[in-house]
C-alpha positions as CSV (number, residue, x, y, z in Angstrom):
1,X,17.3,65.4,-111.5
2,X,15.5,66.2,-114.6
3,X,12.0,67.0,-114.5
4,X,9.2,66.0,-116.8
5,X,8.1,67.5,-119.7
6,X,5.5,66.5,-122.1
7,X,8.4,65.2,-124.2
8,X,8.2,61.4,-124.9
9,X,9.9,58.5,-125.7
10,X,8.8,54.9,-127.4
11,X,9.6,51.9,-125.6
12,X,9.3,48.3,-127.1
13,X,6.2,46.9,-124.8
14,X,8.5,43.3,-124.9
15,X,11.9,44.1,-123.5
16,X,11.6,48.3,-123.2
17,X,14.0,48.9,-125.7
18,X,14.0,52.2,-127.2
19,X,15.8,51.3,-130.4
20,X,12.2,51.1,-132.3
21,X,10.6,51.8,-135.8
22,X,7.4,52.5,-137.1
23,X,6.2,51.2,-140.8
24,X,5.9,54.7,-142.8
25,X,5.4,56.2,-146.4
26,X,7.6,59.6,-147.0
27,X,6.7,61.6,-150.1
28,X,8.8,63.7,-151.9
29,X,8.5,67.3,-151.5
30,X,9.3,69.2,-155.0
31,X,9.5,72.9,-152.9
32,X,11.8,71.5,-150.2
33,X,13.6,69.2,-151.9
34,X,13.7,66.7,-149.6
35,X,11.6,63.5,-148.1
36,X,8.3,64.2,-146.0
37,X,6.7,62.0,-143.6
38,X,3.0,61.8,-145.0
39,X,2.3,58.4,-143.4
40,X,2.7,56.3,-140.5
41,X,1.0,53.1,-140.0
42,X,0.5,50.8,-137.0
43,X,3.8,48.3,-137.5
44,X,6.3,48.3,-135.0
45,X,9.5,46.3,-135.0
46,X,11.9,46.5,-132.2
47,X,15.6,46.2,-132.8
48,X,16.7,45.2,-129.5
49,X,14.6,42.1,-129.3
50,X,14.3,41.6,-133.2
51,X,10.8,40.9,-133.5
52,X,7.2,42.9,-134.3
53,X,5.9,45.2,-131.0
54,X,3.5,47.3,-129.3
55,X,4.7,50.4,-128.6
56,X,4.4,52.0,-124.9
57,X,5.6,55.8,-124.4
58,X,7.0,57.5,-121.1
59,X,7.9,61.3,-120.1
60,X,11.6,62.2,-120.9
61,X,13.0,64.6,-118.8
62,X,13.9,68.1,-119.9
63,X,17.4,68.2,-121.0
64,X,19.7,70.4,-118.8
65,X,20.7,73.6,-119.8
């Protein structure tokens, strides 16, 4: 067994489905080219349950070697 980390997860606070999002504005980056996160806001929809959320987080194990 795995032990914990302070690696996380997000869990729908419903039905604990991890398939979640979070409402966010990406800006683009001239330099990189490429999208960067530069916003994240409090919305959360889950898509296991199909329906607005709270978010709750747990420890995720540390992936084995």
């Amino acid at each position: 067994m795995g032990e914990a980390t302070d690696r996380i997860e997000y869990l729908c606070a419903r039905c604990g489905g991890n398939a979640v999002t979070r409402e966010a504005w990406a800006e683009w980056d001239i330099a990189d080219q490429q999208w960067a996160l530069c916003q994240t806001f409090d919305f959360a929809f889950c898509h296991h349950c199909h329906r607005e959320t709270r978010l709750d987080t747990r420890p995720v194990a540390k992936p084995a070697n």
